[in-house]
MDTraj code that builds the backbone (N, CA, C; nanometers):
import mdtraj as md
import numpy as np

residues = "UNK UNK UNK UNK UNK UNK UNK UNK UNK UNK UNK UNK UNK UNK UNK UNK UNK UNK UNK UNK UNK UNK UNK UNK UNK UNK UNK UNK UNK UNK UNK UNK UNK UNK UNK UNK UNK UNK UNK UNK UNK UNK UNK UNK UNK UNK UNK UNK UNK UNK UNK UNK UNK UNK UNK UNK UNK UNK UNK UNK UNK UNK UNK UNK UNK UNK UNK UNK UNK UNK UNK UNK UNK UNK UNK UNK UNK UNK UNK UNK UNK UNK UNK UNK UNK UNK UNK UNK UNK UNK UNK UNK UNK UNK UNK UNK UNK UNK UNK UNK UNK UNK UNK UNK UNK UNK UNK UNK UNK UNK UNK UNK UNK UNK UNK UNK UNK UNK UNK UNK UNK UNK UNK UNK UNK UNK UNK UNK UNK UNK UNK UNK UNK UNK UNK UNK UNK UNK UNK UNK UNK UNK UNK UNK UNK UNK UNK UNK UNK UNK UNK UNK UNK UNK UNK UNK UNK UNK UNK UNK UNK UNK UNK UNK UNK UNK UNK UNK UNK UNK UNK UNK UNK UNK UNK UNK UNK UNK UNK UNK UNK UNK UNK UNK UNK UNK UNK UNK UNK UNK UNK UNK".split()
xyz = np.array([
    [-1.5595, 0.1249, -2.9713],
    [-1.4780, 0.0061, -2.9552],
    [-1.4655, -0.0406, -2.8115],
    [-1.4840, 0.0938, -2.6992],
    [-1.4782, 0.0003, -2.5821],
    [-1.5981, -0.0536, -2.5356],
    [-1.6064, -0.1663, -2.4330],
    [-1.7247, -0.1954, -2.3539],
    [-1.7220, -0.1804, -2.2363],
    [-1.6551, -0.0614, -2.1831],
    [-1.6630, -0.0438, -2.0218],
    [-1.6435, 0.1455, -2.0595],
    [-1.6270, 0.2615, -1.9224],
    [-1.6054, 0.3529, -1.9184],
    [-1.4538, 0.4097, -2.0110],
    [-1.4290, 0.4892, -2.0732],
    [-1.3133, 0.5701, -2.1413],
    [-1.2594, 0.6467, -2.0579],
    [-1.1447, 0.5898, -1.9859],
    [-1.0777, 0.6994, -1.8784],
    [-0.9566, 0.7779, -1.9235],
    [-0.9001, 0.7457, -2.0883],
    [-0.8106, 0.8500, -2.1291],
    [-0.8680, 0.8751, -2.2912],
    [-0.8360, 0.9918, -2.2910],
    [-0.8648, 1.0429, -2.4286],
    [-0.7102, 1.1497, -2.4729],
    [-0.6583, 1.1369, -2.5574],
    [-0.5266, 1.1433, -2.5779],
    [-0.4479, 1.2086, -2.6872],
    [-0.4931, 1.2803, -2.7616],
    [-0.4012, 1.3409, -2.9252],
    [-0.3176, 1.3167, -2.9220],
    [-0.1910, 1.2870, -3.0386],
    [-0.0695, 1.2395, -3.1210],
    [-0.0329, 1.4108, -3.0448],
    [0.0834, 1.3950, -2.9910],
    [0.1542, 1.5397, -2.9559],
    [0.1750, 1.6603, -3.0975],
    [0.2068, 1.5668, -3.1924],
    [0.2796, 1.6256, -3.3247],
    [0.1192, 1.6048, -3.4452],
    [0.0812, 1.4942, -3.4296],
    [-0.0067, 1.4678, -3.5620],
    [-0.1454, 1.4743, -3.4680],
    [-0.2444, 1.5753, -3.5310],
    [-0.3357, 1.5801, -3.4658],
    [-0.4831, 1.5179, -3.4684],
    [-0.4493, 1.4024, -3.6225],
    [-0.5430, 1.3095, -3.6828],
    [-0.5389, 1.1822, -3.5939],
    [-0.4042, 1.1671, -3.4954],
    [-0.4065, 1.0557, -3.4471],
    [-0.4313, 1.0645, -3.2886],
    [-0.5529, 0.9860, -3.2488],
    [-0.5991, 0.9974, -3.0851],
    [-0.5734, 0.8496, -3.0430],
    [-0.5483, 0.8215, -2.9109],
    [-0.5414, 0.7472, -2.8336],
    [-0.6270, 0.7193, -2.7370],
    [-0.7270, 0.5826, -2.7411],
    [-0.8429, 0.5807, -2.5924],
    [-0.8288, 0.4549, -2.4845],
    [-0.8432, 0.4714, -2.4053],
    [-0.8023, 0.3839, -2.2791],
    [-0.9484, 0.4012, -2.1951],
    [-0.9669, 0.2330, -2.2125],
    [-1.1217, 0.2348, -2.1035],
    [-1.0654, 0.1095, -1.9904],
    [-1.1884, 0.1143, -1.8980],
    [-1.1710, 0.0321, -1.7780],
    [-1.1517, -0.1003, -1.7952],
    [-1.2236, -0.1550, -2.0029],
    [-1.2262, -0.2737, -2.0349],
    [-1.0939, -0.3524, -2.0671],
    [-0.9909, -0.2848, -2.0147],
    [-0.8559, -0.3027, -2.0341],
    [-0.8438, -0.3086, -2.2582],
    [-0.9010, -0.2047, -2.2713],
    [-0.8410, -0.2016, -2.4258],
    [-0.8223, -0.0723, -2.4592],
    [-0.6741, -0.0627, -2.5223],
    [-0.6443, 0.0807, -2.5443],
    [-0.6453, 0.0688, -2.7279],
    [-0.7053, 0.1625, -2.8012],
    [-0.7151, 0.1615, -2.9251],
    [-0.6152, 0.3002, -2.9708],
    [-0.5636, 0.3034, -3.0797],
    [-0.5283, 0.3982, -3.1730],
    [-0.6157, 0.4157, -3.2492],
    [-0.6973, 0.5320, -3.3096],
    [-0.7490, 0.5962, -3.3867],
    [-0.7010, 0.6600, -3.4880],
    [-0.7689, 0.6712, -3.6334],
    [-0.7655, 0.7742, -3.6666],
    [-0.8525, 0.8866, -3.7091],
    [-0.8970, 1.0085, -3.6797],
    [-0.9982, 1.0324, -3.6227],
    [-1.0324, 1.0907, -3.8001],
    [-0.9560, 1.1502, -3.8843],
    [-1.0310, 1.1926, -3.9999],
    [-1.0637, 1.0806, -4.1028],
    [-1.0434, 0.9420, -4.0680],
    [-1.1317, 0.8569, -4.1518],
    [-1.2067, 0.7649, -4.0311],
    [-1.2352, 0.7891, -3.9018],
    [-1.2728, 0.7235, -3.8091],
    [-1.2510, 0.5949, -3.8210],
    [-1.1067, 0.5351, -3.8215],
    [-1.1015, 0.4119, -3.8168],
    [-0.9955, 0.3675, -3.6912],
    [-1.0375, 0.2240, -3.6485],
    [-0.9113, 0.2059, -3.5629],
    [-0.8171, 0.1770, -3.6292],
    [-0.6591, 0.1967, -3.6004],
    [-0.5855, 0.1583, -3.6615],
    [-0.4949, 0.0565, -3.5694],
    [-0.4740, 0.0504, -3.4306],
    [-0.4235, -0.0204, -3.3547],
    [-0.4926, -0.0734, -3.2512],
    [-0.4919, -0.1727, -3.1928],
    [-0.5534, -0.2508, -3.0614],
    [-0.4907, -0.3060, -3.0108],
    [-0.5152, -0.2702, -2.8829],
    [-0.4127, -0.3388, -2.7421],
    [-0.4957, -0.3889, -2.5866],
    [-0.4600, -0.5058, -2.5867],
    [-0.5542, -0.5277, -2.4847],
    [-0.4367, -0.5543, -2.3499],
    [-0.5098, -0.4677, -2.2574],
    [-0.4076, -0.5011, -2.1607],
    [-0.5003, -0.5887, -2.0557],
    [-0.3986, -0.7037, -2.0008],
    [-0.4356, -0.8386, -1.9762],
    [-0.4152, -0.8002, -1.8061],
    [-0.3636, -0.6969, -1.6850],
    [-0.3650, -0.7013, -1.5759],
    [-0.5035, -0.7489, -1.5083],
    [-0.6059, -0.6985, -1.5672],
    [-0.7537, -0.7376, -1.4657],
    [-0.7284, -0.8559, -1.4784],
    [-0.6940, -0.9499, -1.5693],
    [-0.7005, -1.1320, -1.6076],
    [-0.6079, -1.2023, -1.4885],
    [-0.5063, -1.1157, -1.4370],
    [-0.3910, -1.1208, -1.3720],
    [-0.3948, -1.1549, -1.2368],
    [-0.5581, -1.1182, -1.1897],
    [-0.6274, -1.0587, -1.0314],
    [-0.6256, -1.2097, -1.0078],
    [-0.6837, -1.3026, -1.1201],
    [-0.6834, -1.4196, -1.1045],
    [-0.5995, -1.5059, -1.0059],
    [-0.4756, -1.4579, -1.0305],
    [-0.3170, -1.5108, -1.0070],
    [-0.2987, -1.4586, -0.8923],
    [-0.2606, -1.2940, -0.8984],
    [-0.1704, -1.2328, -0.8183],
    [-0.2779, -1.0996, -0.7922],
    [-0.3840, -1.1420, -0.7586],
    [-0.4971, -1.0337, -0.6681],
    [-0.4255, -0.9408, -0.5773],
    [-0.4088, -0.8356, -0.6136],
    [-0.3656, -0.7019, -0.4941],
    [-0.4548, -0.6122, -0.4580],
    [-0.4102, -0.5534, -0.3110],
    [-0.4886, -0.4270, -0.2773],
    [-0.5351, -0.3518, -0.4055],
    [-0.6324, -0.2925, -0.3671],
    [-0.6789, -0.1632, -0.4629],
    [-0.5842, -0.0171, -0.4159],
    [-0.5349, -0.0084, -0.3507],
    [-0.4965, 0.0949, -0.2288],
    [-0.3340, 0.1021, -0.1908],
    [-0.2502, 0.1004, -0.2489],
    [-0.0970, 0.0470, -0.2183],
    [-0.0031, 0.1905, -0.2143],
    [0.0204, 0.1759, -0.0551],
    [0.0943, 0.3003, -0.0871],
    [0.2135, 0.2457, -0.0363],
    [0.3189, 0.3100, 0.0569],
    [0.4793, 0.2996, 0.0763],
    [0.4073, 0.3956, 0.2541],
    [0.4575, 0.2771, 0.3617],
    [0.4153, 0.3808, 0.4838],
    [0.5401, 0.5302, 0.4809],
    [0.6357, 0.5894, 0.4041],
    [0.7396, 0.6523, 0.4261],
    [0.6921, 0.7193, 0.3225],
    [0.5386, 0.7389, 0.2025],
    [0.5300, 0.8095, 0.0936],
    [0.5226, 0.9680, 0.1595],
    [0.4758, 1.0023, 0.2424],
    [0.4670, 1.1363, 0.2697],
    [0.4646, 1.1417, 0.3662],
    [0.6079, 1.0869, 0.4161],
    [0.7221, 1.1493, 0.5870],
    [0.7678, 1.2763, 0.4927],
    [0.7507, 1.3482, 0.5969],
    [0.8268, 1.5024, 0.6083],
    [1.0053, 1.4360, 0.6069],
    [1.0213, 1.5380, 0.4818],
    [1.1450, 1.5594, 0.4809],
    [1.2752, 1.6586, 0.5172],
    [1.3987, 1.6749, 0.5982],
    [1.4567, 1.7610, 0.6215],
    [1.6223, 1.7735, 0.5858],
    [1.6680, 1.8958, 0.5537],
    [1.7923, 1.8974, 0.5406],
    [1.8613, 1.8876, 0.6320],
    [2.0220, 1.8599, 0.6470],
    [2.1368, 1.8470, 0.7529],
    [2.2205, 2.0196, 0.7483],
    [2.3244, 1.9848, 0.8379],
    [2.4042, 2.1056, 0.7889],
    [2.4742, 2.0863, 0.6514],
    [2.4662, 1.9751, 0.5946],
    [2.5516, 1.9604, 0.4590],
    [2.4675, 1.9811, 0.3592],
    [2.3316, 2.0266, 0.3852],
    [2.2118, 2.0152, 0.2882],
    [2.1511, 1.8832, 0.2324],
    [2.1749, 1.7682, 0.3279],
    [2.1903, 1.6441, 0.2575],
    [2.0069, 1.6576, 0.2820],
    [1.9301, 1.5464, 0.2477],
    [1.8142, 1.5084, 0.2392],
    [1.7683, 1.3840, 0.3598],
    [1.7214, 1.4213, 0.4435],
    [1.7036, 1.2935, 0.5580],
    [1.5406, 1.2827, 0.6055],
    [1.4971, 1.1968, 0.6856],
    [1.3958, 1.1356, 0.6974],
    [1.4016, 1.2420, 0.8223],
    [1.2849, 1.3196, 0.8749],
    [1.2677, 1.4171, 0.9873],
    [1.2517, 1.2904, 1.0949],
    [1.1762, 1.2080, 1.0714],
    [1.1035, 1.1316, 1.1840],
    [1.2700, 1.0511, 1.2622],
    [1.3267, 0.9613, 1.1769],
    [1.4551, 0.8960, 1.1712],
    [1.5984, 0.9797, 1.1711],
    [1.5975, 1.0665, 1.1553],
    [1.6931, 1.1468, 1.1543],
    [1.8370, 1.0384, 1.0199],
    [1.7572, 0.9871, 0.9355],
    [1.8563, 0.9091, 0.8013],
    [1.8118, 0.9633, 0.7337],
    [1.8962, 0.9084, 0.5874],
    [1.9179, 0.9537, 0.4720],
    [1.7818, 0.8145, 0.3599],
    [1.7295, 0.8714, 0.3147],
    [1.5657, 0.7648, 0.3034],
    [1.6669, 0.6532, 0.2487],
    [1.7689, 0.6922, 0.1681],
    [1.8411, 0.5357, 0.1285],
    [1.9061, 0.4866, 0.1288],
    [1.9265, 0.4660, 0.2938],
    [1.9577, 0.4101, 0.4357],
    [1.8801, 0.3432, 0.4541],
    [1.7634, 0.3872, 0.4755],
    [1.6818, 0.3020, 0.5607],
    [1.5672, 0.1716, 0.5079],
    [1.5496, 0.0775, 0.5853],
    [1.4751, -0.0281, 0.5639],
    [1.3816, -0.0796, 0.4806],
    [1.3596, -0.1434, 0.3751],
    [1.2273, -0.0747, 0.2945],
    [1.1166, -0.0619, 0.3623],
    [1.0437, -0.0199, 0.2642],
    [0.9117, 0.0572, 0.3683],
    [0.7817, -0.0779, 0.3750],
    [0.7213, -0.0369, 0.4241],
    [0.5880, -0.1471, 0.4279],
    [0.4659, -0.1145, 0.3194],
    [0.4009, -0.1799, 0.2949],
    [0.3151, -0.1537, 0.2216],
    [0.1648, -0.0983, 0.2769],
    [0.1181, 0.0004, 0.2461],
    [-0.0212, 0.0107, 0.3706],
    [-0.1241, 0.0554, 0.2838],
    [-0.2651, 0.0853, 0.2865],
    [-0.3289, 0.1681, 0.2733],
    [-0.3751, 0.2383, 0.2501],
    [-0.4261, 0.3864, 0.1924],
    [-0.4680, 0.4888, 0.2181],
    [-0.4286, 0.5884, 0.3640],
    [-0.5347, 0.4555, 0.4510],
    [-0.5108, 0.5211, 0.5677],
    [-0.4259, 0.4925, 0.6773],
    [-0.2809, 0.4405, 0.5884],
    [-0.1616, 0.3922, 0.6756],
    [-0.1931, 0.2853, 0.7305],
    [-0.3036, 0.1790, 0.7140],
    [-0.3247, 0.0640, 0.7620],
    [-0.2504, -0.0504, 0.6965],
    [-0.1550, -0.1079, 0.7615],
    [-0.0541, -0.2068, 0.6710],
    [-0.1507, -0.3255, 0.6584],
    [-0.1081, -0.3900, 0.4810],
    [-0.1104, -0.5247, 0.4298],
    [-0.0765, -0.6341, 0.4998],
    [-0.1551, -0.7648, 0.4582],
    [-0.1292, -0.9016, 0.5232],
    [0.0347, -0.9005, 0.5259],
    [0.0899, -0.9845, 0.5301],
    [0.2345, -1.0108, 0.5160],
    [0.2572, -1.1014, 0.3642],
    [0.1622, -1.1620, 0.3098],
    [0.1878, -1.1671, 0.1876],
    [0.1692, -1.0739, 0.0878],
    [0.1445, -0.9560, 0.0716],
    [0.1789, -0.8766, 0.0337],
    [0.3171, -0.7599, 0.0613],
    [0.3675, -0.7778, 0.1809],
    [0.4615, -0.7048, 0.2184],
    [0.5966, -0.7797, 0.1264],
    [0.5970, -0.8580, 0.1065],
    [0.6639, -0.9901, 0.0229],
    [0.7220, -0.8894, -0.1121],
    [0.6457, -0.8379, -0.2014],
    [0.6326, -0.8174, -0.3005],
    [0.6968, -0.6696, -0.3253],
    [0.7505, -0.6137, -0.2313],
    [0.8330, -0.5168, -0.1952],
    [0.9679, -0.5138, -0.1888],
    [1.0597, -0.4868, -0.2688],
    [1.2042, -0.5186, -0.3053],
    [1.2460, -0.5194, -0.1724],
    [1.3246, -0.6101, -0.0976],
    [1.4406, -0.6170, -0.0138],
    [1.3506, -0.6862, 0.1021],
    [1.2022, -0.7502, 0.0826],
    [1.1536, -0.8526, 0.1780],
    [1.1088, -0.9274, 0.1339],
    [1.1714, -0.9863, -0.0045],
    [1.1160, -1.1214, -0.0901],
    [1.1400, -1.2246, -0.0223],
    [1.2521, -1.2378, 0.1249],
    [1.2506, -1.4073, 0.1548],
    [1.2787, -1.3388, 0.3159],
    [1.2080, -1.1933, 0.3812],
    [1.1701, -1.1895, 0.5361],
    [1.1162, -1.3219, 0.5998],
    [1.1575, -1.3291, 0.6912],
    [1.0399, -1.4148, 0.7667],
    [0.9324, -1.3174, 0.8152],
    [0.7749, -1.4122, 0.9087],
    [0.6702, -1.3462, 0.8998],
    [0.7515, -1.2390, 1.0249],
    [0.7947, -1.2763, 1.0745],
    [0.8147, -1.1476, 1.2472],
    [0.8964, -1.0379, 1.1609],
    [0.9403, -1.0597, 1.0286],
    [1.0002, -0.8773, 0.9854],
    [0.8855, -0.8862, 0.8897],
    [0.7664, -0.9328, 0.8668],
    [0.6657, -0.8524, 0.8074],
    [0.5786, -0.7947, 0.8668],
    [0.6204, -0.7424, 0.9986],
    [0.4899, -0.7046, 1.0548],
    [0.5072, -0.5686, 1.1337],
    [0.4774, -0.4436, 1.0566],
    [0.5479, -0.3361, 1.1205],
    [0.5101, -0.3165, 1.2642],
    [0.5995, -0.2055, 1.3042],
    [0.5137, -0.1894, 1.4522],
    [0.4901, -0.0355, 1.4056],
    [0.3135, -0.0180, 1.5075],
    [0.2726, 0.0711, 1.4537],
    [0.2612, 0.1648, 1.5974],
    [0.2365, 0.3130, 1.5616],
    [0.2989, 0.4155, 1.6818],
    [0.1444, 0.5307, 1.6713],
    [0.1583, 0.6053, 1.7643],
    [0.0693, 0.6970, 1.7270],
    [0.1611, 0.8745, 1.7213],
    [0.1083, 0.9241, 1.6074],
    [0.2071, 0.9971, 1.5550],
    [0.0765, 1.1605, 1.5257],
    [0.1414, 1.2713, 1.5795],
    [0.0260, 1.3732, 1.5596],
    [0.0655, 1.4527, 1.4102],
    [-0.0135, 1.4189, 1.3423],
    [-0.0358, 1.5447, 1.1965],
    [-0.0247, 1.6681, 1.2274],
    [0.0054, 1.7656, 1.1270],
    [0.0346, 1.9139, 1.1346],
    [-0.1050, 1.9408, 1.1649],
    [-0.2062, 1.9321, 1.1773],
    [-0.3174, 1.9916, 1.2092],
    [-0.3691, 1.9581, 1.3380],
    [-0.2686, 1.8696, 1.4557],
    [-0.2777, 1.8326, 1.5733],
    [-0.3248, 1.6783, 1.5578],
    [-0.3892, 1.6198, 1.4805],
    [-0.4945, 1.5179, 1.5212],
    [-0.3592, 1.4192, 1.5166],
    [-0.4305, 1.3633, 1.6519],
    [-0.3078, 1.2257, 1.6335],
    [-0.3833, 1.0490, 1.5807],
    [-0.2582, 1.0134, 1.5268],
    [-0.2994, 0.8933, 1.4029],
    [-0.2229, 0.7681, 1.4282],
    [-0.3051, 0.6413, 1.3847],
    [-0.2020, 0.5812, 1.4614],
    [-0.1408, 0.5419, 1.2927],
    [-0.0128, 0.5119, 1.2868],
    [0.0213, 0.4881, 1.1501],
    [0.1888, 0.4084, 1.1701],
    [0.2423, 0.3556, 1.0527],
    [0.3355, 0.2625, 1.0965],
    [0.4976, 0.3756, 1.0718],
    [0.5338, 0.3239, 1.2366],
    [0.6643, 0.4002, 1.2694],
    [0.7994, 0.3211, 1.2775],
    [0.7959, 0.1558, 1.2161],
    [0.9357, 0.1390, 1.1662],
    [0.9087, -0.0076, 1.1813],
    [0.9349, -0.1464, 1.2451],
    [0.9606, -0.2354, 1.1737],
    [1.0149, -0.3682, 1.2728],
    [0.9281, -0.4137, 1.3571],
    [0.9329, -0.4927, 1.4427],
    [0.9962, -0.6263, 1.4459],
    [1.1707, -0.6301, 1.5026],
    [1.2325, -0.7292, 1.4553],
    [1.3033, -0.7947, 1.6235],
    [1.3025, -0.9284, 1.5273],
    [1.3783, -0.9930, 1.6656],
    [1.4976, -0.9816, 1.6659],
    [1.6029, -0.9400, 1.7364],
    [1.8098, -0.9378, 1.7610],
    [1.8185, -1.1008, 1.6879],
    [1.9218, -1.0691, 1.5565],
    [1.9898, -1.0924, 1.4831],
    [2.0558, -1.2867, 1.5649],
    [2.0837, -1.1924, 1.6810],
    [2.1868, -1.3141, 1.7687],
    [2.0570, -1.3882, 1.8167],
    [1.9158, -1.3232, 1.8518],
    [1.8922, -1.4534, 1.9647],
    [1.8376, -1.5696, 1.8039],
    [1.8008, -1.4983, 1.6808],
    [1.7676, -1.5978, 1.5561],
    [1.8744, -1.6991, 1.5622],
    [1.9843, -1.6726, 1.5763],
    [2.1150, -1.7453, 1.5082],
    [2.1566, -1.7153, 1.3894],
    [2.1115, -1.5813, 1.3319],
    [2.1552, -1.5278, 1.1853],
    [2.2743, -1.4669, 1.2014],
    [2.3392, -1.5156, 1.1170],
    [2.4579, -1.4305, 1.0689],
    [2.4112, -1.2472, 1.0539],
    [2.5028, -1.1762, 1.1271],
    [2.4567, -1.0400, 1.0846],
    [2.4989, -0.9951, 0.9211],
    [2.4233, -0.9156, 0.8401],
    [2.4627, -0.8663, 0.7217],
    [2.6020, -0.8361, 0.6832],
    [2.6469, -0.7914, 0.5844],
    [2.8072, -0.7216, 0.6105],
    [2.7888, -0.6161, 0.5777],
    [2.6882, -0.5469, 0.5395],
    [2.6588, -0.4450, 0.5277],
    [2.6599, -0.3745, 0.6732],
    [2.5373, -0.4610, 0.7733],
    [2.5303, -0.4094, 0.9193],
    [2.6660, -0.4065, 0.9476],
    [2.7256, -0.4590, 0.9431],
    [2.8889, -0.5057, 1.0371],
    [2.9747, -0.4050, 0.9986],
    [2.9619, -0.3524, 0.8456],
    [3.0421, -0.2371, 0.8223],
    [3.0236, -0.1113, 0.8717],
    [2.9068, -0.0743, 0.8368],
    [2.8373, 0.0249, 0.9577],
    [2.8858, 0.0311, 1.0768],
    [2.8508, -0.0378, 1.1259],
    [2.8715, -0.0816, 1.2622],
    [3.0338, -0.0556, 1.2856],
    [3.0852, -0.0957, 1.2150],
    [3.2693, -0.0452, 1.2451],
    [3.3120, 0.0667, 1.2177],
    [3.2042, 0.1305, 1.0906],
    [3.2909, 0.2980, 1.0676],
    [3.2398, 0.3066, 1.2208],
    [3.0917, 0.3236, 1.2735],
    [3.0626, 0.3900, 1.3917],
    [3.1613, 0.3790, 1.4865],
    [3.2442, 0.2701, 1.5009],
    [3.2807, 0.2462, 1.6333],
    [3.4220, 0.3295, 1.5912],
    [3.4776, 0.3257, 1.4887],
    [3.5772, 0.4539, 1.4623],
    [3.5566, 0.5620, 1.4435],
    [3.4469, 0.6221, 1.4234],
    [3.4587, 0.7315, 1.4721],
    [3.4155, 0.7450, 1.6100],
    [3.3459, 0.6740, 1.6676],
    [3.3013, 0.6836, 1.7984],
    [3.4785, 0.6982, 1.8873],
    [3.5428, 0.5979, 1.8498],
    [3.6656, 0.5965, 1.9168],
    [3.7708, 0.7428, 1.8693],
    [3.7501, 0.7644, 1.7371],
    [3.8033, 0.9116, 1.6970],
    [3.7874, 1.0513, 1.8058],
    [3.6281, 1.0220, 1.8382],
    [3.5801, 1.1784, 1.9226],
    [3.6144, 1.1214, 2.0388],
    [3.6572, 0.9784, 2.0678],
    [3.6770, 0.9849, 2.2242],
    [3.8548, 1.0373, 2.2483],
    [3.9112, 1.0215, 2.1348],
    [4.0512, 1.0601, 2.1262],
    [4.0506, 1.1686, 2.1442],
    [3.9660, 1.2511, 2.0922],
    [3.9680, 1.4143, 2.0212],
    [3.9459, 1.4569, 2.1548],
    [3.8462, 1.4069, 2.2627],
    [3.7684, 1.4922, 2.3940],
    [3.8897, 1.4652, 2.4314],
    [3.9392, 1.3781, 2.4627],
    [4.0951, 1.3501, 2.5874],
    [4.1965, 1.3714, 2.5607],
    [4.2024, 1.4543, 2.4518],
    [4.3462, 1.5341, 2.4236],
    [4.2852, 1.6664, 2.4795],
    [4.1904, 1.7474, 2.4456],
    [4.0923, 1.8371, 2.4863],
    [4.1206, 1.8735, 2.5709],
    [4.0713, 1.7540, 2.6892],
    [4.0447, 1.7716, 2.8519],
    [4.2187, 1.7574, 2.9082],
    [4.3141, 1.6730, 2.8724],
    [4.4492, 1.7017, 2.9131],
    [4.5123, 1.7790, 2.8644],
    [4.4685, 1.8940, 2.7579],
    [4.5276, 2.0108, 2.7617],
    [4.4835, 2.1069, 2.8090],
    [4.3750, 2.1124, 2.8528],
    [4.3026, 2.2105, 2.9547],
    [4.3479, 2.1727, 3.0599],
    [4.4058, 2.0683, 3.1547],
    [4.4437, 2.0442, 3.2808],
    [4.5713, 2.0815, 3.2723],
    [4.6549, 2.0533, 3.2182],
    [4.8447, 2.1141, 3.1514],
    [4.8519, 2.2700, 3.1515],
    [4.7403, 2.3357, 3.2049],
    [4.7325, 2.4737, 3.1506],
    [4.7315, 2.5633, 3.0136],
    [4.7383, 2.4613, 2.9099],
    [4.7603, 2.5177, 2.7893],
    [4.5791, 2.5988, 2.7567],
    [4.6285, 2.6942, 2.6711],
    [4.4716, 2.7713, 2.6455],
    [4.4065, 2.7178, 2.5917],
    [4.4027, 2.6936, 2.4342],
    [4.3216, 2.6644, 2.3186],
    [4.3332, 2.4864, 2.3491],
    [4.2905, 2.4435, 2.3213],
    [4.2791, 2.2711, 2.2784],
    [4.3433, 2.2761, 2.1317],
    [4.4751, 2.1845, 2.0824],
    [4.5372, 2.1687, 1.9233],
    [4.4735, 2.0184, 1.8986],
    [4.4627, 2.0451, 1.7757],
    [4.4717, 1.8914, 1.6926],
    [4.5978, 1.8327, 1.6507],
    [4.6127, 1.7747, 1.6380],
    [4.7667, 1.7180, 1.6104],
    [4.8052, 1.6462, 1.5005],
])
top = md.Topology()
chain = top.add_chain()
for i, resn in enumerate(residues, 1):
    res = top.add_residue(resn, chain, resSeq=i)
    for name in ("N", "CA", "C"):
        top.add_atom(name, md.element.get_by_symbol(name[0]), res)
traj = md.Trajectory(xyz[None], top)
């Protein structure tokens, strides 16, 4: 039934009369193999699709295989970034060999459907592999300051941005009670 190569061949998990075949000709058939008949046909229409919406052959995520590391809380963070992966920016689209996509393809990647072209265009770093060789490959995401665009910042950024500055202002409280109880002569540093 197909007219191109058979790249899956498949048995019913439970019924072992019924096989499943998948070729390159985009048609997947149901069988049944003790009266050799087809019993289902499905044509899948993506090759027709190339027409329209032609993509790489090659699509990976530049962040698919960053080394990952734990915190002291055991949390899960990006080694390179020192974040939590979902935190951070979406990723770019590249390659094989970490070589990033036009910018119309970067498009098609949840959370840069309406970027302009200057946030589709990563910036790329040279970065050494565990086996020494160094590569050049994309290390995060080349943007212009928010203010000189005239964009409103996110409220997402802005919230961020305010826990930081409370706790930033928290540890500056915490050191200068610290340091004026070490000058008062007292021993230990208290929290209060």
């Amino acid at each position: 039934g197909h007219a191109d190569e058979v790249f899956v061949l498949e048995t019913h998990p439970f019924d072992s009369r019924i096989m499943l075949s998948a070729g390159h000709d985009g048609n997947i058939f149901i069988w049944d193999i003790t009266k050799g008949t087809k019993t289902k046909h499905y044509f899948n229409m993506v090759r027709l699709l190339c027409v329209f919406v032609c993509i790489p052959d090659q699509m990976f995520f530049h962040t698919d295989y960053r080394p990952l590391i734990r915190d002291s809380n055991n949390y899960v963070l990006d080694e390179q970034t020192q974040q939590a992966p979902h935190l951070m920016p979406p990723p770019f689209l590249v390659d094989v060999d970490g070589n990033p996509h036009p910018t119309k393809y970067q498009r098609l990647v949840p959370g840069r459907e309406n970027c302009t072209d200057e946030h589709l265009i990563p910036q790329l770093g040279y970065v050494a592999t565990s086996d020494g060789e160094v590569v050049e490959q994309v290390i995060g995401q080349q943007t212009i300051d928010q203010d000189e665009q005239g964009l409103e910042p996110s409220i997402l950024d802005g919230m961020i941005r305010q826990l930081q500055q409370q706790q930033d202002q928290r540890m500056g409280t915490d050191q200068e009670t610290a340091s004026s109880s070490l000058q008062n002569g007292e021993g230990t540093p208290r929290r209060g």
